[in-house]
VEXDREN-732764 format. One line per 4 residues: number of its first residue (from 1); for each residue x, y, z of C-alpha. Coordinates in nm, 2 decimals. Last residue first. Example, Ala and Ser with C-alpha at 12.3 -4.5 7.8 and 13.67 -1.06 7.14 Angstrom:
2 = 1.37:-0.11:0.71  1.23:-0.45:0.78
END
This chain:
163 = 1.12:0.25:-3.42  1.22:0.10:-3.08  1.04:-0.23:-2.85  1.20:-0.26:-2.52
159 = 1.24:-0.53:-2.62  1.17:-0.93:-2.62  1.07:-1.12:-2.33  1.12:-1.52:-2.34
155 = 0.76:-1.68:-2.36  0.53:-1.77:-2.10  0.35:-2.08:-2.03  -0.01:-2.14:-1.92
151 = -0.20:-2.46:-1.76  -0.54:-2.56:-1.80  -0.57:-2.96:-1.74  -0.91:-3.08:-1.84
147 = -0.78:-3.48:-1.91  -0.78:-3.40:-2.30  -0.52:-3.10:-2.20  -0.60:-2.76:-2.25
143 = -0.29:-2.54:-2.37  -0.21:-2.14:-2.30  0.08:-2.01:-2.44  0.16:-1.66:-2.32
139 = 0.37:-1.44:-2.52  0.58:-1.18:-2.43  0.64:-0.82:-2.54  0.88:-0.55:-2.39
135 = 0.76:-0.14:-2.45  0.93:0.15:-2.55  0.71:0.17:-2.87  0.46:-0.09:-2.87
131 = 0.16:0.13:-2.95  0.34:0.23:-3.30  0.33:-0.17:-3.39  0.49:-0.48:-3.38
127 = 0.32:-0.73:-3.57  0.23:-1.02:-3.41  0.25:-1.41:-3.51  0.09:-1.72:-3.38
123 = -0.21:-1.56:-3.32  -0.44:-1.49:-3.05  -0.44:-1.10:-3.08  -0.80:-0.88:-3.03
119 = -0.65:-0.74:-2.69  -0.28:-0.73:-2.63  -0.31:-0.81:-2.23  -0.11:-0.62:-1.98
115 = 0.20:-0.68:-1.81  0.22:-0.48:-1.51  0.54:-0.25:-1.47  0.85:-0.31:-1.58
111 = 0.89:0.04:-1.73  0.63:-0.08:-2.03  0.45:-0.42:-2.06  0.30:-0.61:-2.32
107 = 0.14:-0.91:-2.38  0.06:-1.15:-2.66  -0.19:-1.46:-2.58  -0.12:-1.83:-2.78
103 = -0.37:-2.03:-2.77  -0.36:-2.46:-2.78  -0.66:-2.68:-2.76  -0.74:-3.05:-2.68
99 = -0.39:-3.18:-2.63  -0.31:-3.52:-2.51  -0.08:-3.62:-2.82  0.27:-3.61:-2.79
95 = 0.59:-3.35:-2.85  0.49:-3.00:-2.86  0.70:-2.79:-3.06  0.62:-2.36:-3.07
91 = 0.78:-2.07:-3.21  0.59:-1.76:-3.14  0.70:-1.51:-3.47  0.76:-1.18:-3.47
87 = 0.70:-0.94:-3.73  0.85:-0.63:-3.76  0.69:-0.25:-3.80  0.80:-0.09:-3.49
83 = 1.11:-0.26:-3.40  1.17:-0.59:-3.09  1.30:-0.81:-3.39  1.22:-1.18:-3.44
79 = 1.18:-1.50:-3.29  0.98:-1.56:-2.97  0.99:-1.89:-2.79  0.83:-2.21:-2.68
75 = 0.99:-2.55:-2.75  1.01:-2.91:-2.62  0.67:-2.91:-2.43  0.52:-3.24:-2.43
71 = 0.53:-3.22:-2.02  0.59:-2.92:-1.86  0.91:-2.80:-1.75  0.93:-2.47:-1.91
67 = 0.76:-2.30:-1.65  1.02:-2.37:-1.39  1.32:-2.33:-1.61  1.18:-1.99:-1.79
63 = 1.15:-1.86:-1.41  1.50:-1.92:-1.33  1.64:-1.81:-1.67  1.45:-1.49:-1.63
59 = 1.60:-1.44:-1.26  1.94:-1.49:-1.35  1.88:-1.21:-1.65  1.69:-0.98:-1.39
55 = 2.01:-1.00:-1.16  2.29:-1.00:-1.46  2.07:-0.71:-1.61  2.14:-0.55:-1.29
51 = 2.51:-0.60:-1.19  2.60:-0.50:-1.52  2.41:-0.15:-1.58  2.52:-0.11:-1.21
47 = 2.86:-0.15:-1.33  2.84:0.08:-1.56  2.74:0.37:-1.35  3.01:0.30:-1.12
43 = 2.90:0.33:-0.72  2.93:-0.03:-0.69  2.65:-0.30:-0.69  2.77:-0.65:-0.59
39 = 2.49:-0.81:-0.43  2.16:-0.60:-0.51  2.09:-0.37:-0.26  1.93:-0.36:0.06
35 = 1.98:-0.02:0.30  1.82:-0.11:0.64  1.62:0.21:0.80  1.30:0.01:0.81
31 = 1.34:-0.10:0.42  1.58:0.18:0.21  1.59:0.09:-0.12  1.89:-0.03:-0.38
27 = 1.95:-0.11:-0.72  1.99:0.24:-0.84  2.10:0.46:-0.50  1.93:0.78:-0.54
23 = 1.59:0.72:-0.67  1.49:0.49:-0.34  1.71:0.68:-0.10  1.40:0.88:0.07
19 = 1.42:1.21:0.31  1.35:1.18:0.66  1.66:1.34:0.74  1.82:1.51:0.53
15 = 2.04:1.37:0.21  2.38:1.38:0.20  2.45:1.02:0.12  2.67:0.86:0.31
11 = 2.62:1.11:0.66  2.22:1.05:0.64  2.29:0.73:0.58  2.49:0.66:0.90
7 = 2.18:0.86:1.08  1.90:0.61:0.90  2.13:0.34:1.07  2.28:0.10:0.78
3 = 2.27:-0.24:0.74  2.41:-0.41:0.42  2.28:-0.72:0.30
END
């Protein structure tokens, strides 16, 4: 963590007083006049294109490990190509008996914001379509145990979806 006085930063960056860092500094924001930023981000374009997708990938595996780790679930994934007009498939193994019913949700979100439902889809499979365009898609799998368990797993994240 790096802390900075807002006058220091005023110096750094240029910018008047009272004016925000949030767009200027990629990976960074400015939290009661403390600059945080990602570990190891440089001023190099590419580098912050690195730095970053190493960050969100470390953080994907980290969630995929925790909500993987449910019983009699060996395999959950999407195959298949993030382009308008493809097919992609939700692969799923579940290992053992115990389950009453089994739904599999597709969602989509654009410029990482919320992920919101695909209405009307419940299938196995979806077909990428205009209203995708420049978004990611997940799945959610969704799996009622004979003892009344609900519990929900999400997919890896394909995208951002291009014609």
């Amino acid at each position: 963590m790096i802390r900075l006085s807002p006058l220091l930063l005023v110096l750094m960056t240029g910018l008047p007083v009272g004016t925000s860092a949030q767009g200027l500094l990629p990976g960074c924001r400015l939290e009661n006049g403390s600059l945080q930023c990602v570990p190891g981000l440089t001023a190099d374009p590419q580098q912050q294109i690195k730095v970053l997708e190493g960050q969100i990938n470390r953080d994907v595996q980290t969630e995929g490990h925790l909500e993987q780790a449910i019983e009699g679930l060996k395999r959950f994934e999407l195959i298949g190509e993030a382009k308008e007009g493809q097919l992609i498939k939700a692969k799923l193994k579940l290992q053992g008996g115990g389950f009453e019913e089994v739904h599999i949700h597709w969602y989509r979100r654009n410029n990482q914001g919320n992920w919101q439902l695909v209405d009307n889809v419940t299938e196995s499979t979806y077909r990428v379509g205009p209203s995708d365009r420049g978004d990611q898609l997940m799945a959610v799998l969704v799996v009622r145990t004979s003892d009344g368990k609900v519990q929900r797993i999400s997919s890896n994240v394909l995208g951002p979806v291009d014609n």
